[in-house]
Structures are given as C-alpha cells and as structure tokens.
PAZAPA-4460 file (N, C-alpha, C; in steps of 0.05 Angstrom, whole numbers, plus 32768, in hexadecimal, padded with zeros to 4 digits):
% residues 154
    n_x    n_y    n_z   ca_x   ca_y   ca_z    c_x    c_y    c_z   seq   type   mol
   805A   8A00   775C   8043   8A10   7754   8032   8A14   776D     1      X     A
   802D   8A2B   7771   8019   8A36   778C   7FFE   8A28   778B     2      X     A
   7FF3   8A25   779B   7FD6   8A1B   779D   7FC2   8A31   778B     3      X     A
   7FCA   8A51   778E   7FAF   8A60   777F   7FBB   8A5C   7764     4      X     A
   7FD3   8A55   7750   7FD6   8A56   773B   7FCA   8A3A   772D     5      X     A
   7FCF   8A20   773C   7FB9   8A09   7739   7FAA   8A08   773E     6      X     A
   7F8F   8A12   7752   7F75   8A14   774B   7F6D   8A2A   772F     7      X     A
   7F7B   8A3C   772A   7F73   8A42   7717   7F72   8A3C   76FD     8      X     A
   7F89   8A29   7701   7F94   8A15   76DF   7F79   8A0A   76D7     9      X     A
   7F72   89F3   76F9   7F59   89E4   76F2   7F41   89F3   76F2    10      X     A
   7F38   8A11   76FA   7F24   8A1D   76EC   7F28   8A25   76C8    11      X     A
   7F3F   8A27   76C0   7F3E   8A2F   76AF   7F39   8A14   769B    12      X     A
   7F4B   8A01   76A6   7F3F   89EA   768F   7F1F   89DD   768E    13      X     A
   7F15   89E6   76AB   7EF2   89E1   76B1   7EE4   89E9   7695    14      X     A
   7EE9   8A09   7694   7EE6   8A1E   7684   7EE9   8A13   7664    15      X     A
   7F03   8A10   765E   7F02   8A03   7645   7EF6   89ED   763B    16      X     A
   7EF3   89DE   7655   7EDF   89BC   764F   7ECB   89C3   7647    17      X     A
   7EBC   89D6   765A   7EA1   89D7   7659   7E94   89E8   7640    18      X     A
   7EAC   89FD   7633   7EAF   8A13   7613   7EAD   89F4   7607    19      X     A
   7EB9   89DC   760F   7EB9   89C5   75F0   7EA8   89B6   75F4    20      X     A
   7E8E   89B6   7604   7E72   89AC   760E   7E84   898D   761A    21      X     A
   7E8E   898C   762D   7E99   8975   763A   7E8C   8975   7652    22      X     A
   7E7E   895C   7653   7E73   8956   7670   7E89   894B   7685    23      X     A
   7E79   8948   76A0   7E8E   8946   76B6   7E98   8923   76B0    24      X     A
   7E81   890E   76A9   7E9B   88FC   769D   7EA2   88FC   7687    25      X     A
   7EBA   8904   767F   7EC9   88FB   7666   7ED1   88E5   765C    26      X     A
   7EC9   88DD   763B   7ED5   88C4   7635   7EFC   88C1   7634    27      X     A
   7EFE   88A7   7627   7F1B   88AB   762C   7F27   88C0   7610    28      X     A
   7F22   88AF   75F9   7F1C   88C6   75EC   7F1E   88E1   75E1    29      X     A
   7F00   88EE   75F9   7EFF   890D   7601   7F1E   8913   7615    30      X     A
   7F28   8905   761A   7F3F   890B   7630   7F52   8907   7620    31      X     A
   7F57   8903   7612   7F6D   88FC   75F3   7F6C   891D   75E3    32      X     A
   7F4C   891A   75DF   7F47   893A   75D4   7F55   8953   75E7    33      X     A
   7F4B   8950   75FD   7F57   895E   7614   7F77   8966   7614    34      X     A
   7F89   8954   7617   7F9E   894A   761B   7FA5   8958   7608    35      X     A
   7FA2   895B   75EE   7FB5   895C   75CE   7FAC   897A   75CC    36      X     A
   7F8E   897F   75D6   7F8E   89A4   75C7   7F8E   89B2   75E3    37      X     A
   7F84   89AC   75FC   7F8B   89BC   7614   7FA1   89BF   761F    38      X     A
   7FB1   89A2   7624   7FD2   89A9   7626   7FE4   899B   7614    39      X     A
   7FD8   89A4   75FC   7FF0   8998   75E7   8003   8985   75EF    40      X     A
   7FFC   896A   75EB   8008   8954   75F5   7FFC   893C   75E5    41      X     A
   800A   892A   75E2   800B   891B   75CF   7FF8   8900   75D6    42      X     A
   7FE5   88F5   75D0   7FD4   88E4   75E1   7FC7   88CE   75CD    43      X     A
   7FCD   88BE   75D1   7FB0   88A8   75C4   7FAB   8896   75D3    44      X     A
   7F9B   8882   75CB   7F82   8877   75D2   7F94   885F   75CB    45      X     A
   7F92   8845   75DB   7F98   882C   75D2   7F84   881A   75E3    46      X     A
   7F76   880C   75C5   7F64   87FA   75CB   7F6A   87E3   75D8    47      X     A
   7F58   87CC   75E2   7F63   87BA   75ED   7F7B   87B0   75FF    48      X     A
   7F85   87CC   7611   7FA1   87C7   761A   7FA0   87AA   7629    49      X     A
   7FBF   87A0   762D   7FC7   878E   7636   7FDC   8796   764D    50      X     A
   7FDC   8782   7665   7FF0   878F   766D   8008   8794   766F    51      X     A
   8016   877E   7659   802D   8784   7646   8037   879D   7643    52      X     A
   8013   87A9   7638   8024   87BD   7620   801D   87D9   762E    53      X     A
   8011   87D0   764A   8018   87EC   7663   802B   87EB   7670    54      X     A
   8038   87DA   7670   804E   87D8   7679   8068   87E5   7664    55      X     A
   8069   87DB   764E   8076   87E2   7639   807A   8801   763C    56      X     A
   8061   8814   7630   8058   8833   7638   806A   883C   7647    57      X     A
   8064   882C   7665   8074   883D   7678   8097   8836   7677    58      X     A
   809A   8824   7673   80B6   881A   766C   80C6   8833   7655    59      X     A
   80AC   8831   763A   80B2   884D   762B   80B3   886D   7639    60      X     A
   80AD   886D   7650   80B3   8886   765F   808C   8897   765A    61      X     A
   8081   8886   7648   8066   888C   7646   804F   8898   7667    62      X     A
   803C   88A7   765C   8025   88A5   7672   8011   8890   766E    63      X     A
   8002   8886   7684   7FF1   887A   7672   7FDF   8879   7698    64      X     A
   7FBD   8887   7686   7FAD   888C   768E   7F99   8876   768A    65      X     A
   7F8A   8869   769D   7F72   8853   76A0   7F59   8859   76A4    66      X     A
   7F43   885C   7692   7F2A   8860   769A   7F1D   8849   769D    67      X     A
   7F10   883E   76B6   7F13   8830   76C0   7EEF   8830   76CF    68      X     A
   7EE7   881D   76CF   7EC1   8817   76DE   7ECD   8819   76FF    69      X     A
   7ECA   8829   770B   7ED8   882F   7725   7ED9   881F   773D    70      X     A
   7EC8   8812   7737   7EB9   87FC   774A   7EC2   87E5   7748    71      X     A
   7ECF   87DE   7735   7EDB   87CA   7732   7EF5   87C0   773B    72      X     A
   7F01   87E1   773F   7F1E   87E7   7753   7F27   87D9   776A    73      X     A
   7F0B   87DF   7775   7F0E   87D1   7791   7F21   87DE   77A2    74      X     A
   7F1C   87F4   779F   7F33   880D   77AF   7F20   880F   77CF    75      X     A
   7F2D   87FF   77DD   7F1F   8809   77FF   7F22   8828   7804    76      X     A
   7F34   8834   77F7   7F31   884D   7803   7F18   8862   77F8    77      X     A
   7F0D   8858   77DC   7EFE   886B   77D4   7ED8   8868   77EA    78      X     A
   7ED1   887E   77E7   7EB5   887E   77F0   7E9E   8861   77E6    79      X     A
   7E8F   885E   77F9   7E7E   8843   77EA   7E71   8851   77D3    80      X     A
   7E63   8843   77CA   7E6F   8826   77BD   7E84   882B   77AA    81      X     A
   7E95   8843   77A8   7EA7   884C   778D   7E9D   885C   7776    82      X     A
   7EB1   8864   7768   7EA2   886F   7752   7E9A   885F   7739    83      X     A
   7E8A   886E   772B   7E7B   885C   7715   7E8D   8854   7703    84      X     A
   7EA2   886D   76F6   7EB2   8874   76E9   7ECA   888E   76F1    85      X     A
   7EE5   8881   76E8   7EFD   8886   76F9   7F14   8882   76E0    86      X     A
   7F27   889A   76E9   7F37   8895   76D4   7F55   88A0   76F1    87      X     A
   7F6D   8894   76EA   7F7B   888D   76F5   7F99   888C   76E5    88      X     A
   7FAE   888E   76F7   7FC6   8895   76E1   7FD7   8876   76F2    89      X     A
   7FDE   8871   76D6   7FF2   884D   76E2   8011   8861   76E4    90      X     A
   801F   885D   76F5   803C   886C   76F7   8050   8857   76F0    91      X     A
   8048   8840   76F2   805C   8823   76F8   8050   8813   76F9    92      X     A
   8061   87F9   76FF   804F   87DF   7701   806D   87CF   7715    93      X     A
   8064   87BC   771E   807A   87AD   7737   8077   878D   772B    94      X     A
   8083   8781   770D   8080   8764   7710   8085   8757   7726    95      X     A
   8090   875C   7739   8094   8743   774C   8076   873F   7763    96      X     A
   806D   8751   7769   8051   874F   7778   8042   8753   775D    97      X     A
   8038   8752   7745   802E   8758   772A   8019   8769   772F    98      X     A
   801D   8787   7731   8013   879E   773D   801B   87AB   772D    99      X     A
   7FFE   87BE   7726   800B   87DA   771D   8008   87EC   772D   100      X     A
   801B   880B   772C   8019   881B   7741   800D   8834   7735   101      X     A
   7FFE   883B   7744   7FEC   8855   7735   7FEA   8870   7743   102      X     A
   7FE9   8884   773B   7FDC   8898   7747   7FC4   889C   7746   103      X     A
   7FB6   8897   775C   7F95   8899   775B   7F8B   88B3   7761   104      X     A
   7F7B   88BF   775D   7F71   88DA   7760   7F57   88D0   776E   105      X     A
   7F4C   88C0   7779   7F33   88B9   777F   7F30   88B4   7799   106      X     A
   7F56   88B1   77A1   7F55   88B7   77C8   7F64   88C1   77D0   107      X     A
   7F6D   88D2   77DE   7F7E   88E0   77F0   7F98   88D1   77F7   108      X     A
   7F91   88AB   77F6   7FAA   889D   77FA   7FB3   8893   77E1   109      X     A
   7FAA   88A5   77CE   7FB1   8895   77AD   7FC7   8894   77A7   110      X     A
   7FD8   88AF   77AF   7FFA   88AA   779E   8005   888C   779B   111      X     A
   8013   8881   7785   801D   8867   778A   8011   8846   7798   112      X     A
   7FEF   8858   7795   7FE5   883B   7792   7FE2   882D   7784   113      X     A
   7FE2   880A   778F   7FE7   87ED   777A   7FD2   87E6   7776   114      X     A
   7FD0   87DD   7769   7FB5   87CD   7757   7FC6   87B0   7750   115      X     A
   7FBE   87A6   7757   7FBF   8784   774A   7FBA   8785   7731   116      X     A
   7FCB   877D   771C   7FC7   8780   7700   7FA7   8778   76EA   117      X     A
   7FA8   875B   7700   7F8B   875A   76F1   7F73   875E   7708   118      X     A
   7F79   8771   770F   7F60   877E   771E   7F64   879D   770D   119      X     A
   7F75   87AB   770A   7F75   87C6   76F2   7F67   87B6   76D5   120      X     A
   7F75   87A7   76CF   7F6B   87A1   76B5   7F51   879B   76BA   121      X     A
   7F49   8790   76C4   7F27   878A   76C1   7F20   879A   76CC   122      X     A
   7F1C   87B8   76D5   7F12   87D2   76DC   7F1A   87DD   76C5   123      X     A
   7F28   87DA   76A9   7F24   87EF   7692   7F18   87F1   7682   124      X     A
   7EFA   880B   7688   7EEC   880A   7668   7EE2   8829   7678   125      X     A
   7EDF   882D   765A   7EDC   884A   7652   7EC2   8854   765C   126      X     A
   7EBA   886B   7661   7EA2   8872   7665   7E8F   8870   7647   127      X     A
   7E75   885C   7650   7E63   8856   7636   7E5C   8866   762D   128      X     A
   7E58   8886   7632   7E4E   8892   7623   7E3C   888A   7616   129      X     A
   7E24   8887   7621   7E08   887F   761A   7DF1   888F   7618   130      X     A
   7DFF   88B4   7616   7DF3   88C9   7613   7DE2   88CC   7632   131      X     A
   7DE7   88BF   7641   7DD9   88C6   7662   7DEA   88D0   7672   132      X     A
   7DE2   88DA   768C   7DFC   88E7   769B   7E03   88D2   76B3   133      X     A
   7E13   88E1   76C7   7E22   88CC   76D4   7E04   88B8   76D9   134      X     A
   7DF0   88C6   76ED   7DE9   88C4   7700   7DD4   88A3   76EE   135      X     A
   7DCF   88AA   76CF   7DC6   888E   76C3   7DD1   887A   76B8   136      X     A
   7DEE   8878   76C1   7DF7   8862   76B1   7DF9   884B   76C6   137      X     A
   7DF5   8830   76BF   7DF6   881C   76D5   7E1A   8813   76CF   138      X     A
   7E1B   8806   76EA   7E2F   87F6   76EB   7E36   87E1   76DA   139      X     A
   7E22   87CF   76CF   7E26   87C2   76B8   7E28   87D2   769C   140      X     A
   7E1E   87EB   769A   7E21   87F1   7684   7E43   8804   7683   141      X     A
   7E4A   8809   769E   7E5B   8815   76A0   7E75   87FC   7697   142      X     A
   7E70   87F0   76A2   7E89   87D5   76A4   7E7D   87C4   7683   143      X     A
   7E70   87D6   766E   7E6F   87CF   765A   7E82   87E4   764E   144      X     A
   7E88   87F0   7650   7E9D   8804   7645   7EB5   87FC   7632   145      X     A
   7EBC   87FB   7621   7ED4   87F8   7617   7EEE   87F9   7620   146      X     A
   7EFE   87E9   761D   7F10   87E6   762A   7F28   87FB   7619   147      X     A
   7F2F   8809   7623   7F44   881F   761A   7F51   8836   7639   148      X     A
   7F72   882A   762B   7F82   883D   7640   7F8C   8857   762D   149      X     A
   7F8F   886A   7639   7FA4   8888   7622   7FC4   8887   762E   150      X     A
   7FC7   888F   761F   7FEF   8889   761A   7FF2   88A3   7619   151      X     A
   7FFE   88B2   7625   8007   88D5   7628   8025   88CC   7624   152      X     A
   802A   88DC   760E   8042   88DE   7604   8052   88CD   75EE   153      X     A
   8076   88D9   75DC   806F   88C6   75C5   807B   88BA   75C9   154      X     A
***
C-alpha cells in the first residue's frame, strides 16, 4: 500500500471517530467498538487477563492488543517521562527469557519489542475514563484503570 493511500485510510477513520464523538484517548472497549463496526473484525474485551491466557490467544493465531498506564512500561526509548496512557499490540511471547514481544507504536524502535512479562502485566489498565481529558487524569488514577486486554479475532 502507497504512503498517500494510508494517510488517507487514517484520515478517514479520524473522520469516522470523531462522526462517533470519540476522543483522542479511547477506552479499550471504545476500540472493541471500533474494531467490530469500522473494520468489521471480531473483538472482545477480556477482563482480568493472565499471562497464560495471552499466551494461549496468540498460540490461537489471535491479536491481542494492551492498554496499558504507559509509564509503567519503562520503555527507554519513549520521550520522558512516557505516556499517561498506551495501547500496544503483544505479537508473541519467548518462555525461555519470559518476555513478551510487542509491536509498540510509541517508538520508532518498537517493532518486536520485549517486555518482561510481569512488567506488561502490571502496565495493564484501561483508560479511567473519569469524564476528564488527557491532560487531567493523574498517574495514580490512570494506573487505577481496569485491567483489560482485546482479543482481535475468533
């Protein structure tokens, strides 16, 4: 796909977010909503994940997407201090160093970066949606978030 036919995909889905009153952070959720009526794709929400059962997902040939308190990542490559809130795609996981491997969108060196398993897991919760925008939500309230990953696909 050419570069002018993908910037226009992502103007056009801007376009439709913003026709479904979607702010710039989305819950996980709203990205479930997203997922199932913008590109018809099959998505839910699983509470409480374990890393079992992200592992499992991808074993099933599953996607599985992490919304995640950003800061908690501990990603050296992102800008200080990180983001508030970050969502992130797990591709794999490596039991023998107990790493998952991710595609991060949040650095330029993201393709196939590892996360130490329980350093992802304790970075997942949802944006609080506390009816404030980015710029009011604190870090504790952010890392109060519910813990929920989305599973793309059946």
């Amino acid at each position: 796909v050419n570069a002018h036919l993908m910037a226009q995909g992502i103007l056009n889905l801007v376009e439709w977010q913003t026709d479904q009153g979607y702010t710039v952070d989305v819950t996980a959720g709203e990205t479930v909503t997203i997922l199932r009526e913008y590109f018809q794709l099959s998505a839910r929400l699983v509470s409480y994940p374990t890393a079992a059962g992200i592992e499992a997902e991808l074993d099933a040939g599953r996607l599985v997407i992490v919304p995640a308190a950003g800061r908690r990542l501990g990603n050296p490559n992102y800008r200080r201090p990180g983001p508030l809130y970050h969502m992130l795609v797990v591709r794999g996981y490596d039991p023998v160093r107990d790493e998952f491997i991710t595609n991060d969108p949040g650095t330029r060196k993201g393709e196939g970066y590892r996360y130490k398993t329980r350093v992802l897991m304790s970075a997942i919760h949802d944006w609080p949606k506390l009816g404030k925008t980015k710029d009011d939500v604190s870090e504790t309230e952010m890392e109060g978030g519910q813990a929920v990953v989305i599973v793309v696909g059946k």
